[in-house]
Each structure stands twice: as structure tokens, then as C-alpha cells.
Short mmCIF file of the C-alpha atoms (twelve columns), coordinates in Angstrom:
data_MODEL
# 
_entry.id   MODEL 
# 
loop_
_atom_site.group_PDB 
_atom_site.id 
_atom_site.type_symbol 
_atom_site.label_atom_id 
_atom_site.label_alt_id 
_atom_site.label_comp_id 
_atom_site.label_asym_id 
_atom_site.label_seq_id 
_atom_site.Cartn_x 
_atom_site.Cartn_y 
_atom_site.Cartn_z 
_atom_site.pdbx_PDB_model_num 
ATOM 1   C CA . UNK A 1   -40.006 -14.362 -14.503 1 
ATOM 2   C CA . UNK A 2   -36.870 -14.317 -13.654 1 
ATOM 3   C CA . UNK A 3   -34.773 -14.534 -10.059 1 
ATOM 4   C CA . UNK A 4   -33.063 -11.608 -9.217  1 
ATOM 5   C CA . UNK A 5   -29.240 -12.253 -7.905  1 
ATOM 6   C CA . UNK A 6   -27.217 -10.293 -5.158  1 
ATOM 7   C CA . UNK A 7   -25.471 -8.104  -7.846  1 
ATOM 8   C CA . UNK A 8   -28.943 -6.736  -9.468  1 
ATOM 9   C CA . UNK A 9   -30.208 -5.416  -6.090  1 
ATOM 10  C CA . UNK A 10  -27.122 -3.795  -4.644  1 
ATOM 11  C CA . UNK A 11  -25.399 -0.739  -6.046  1 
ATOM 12  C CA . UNK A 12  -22.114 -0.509  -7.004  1 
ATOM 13  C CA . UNK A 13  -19.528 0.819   -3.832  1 
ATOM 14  C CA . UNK A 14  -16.654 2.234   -5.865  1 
ATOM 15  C CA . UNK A 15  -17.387 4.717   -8.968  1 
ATOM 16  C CA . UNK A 16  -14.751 4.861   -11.524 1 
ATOM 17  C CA . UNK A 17  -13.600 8.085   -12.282 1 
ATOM 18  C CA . UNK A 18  -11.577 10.055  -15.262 1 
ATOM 19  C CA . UNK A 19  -8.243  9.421   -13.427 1 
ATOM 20  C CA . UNK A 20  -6.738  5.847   -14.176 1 
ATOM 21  C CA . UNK A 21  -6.816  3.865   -11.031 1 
ATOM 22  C CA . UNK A 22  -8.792  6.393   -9.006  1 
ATOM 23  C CA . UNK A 23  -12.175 5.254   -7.716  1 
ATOM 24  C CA . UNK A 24  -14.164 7.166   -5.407  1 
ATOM 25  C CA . UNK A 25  -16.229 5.687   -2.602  1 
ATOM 26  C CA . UNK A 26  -19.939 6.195   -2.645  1 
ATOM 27  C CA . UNK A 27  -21.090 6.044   0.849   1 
ATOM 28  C CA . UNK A 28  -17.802 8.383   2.350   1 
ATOM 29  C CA . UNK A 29  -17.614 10.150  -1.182  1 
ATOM 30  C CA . UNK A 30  -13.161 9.913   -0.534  1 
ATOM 31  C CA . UNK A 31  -11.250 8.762   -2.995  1 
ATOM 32  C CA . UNK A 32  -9.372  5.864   -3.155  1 
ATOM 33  C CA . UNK A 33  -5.880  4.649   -5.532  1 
ATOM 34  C CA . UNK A 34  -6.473  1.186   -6.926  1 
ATOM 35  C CA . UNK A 35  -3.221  -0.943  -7.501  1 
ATOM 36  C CA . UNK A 36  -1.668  -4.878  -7.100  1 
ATOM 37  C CA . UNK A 37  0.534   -6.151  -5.259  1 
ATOM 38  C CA . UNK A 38  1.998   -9.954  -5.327  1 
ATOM 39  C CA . UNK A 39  -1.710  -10.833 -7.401  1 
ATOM 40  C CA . UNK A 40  -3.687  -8.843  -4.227  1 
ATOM 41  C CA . UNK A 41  -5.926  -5.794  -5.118  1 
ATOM 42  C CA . UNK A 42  -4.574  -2.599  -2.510  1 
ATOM 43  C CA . UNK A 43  -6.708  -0.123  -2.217  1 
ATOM 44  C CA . UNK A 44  -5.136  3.128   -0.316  1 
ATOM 45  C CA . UNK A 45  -7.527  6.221   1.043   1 
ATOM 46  C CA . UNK A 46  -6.067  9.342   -0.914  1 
ATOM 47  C CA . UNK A 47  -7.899  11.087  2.755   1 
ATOM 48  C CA . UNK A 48  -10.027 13.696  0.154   1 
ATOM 49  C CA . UNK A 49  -13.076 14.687  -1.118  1 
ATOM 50  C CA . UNK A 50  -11.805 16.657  -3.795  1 
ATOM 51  C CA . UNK A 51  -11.179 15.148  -7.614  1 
ATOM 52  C CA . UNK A 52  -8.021  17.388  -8.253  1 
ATOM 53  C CA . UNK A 53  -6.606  16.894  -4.703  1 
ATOM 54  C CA . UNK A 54  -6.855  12.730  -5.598  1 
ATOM 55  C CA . UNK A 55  -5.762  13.087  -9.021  1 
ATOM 56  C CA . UNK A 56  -2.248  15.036  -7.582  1 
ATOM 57  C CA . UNK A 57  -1.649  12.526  -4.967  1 
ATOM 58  C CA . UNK A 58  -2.427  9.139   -6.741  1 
ATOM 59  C CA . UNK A 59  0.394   8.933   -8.699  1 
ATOM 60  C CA . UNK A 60  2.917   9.426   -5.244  1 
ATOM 61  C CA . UNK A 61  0.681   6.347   -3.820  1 
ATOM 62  C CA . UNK A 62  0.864   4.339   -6.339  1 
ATOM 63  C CA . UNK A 63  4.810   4.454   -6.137  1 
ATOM 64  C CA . UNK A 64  4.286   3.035   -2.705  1 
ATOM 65  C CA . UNK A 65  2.197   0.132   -3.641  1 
ATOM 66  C CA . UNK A 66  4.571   -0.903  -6.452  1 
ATOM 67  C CA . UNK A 67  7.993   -0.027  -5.088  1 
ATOM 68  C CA . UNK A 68  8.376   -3.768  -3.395  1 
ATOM 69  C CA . UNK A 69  7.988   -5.098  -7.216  1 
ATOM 70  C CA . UNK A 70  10.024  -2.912  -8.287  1 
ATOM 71  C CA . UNK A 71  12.844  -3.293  -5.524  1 
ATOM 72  C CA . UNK A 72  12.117  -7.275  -6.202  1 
ATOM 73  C CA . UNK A 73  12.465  -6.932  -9.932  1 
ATOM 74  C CA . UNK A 74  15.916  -5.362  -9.863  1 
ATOM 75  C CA . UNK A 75  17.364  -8.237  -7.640  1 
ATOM 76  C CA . UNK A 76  15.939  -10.180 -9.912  1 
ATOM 77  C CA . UNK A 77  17.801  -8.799  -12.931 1 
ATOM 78  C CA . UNK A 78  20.700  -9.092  -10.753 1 
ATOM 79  C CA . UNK A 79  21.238  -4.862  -10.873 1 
ATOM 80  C CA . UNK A 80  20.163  -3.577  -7.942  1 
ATOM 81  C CA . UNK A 81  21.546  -0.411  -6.337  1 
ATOM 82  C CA . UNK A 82  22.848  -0.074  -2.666  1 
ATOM 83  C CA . UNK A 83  20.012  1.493   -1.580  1 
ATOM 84  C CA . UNK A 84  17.719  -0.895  -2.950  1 
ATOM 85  C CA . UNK A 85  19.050  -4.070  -1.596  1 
ATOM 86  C CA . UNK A 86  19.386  -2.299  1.666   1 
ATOM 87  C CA . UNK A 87  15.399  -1.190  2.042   1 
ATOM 88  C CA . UNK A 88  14.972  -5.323  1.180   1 
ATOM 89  C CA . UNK A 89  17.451  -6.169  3.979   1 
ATOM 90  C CA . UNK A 90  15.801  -6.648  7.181   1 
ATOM 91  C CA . UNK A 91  17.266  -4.426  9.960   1 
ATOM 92  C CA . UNK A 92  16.905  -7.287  12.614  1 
ATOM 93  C CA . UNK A 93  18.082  -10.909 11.875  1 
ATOM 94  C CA . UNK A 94  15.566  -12.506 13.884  1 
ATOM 95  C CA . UNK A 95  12.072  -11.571 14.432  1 
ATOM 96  C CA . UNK A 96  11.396  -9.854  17.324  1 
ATOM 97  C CA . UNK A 97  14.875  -9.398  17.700  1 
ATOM 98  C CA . UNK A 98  13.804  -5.468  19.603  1 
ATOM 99  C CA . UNK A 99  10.190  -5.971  21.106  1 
ATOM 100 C CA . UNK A 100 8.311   -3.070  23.116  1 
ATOM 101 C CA . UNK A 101 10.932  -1.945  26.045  1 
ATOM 102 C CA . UNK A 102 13.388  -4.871  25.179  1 
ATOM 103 C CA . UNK A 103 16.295  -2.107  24.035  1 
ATOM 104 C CA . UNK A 104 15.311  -0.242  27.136  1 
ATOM 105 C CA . UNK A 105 16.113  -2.859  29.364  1 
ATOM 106 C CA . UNK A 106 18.920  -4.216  27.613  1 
ATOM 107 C CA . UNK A 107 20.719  -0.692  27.633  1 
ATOM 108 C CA . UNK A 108 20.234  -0.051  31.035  1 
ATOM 109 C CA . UNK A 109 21.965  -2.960  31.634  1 
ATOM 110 C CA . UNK A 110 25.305  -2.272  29.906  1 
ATOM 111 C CA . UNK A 111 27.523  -0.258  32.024  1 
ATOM 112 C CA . UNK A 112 29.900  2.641   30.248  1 
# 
């Protein structure tokens, strides 16, 4: 006789489906794009119940969750574009440089 473990008496959450990288949850029944970013599983509602409506939008998604290796990867290979090294530049030097009603109260102070 054996034991059973925690695996054998649970069933699974996510059901693969015929679209690469597309699982589908069981209890909410949405689907859900799969994809890695720096070594970290991402996981990213698609917001539908529908197969066809998941399949057209996972591939848009997926873009998102790779574009910071890609952006990475062409500074890397010492080619990026304008645009690219500009969306890694930070807008503010410093963090917190422009906190909740800190521009509000600093333009109010600067007389025209």
C-alpha cells in the first residue's frame, strides 16, 4: 500500500490547450498566455472565455512579456535603435524624482 502525495489528490489548475503557450484556467475557465521573463514564469489573463478570442490575442501579449529581452539583447549586441535605448532610459534620474502631487506643488510655485 502505498502513500498517496499532494500531486495524486489534487487536479491539475491550468489545462494545456492546442495554442502554444495558451493554458486555460479550470476553476474561472479564462485563458491565460504563458511566457519567461529574466528565468520567472509570467502568466498574463488574455480576459476571455473564448479559444479563438485567446488564440488572436496571445501572440500581441507575448510581445509584451518578451520586449524587455529583446530591448536588452540589442544593447547587448551593441545595435540598438533610438527608440529602443530610449524606452530603457528612465524618464526620472532619481527615484521618486515626481511623487503623487509633488509636480503640482512644485509648479505652482514657479512664477511666469
Amino acid at each position: 500500500m502505498s502513500i498517496p502525495t499532494a500531486q495524486e489528490g489534487k487536479a491539475r489548475k491550468w489545462t494545456k490547450t492546442r495554442f502554444q503557450l495558451v493554458y486555460r484556467h479550470r476553476d474561472s475557465g479564462r485563458y491565460y498566455v504563458r511566457g519567461f521573463r529574466q528565468g520567472k514564469e509570467i502568466r498574463k489573463a488574455l480576459k476571455t472565455k473564448s479559444a479563438e478570442v485567446a488564440r488572436a490575442q496571445a501572440a500581441d501579449v507575448l510581445k509584451q512579456i518578451n520586449k524587455p529581452r529583446i530591448l536588452s539583447e540589442a544593447l547587448l549586441d551593441g545595435k540598438p535603435t533610438a527608440g529602443q535605448a530610449a524606452e530603457l532610459t528612465p524618464r526620472y534620474p532619481r527615484a521618486g524624482h515626481l511623487q503623487d502631487g509633488h509636480a503640482q506643488a512644485m509648479a505652482a510655485k514657479v512664477k511666469f
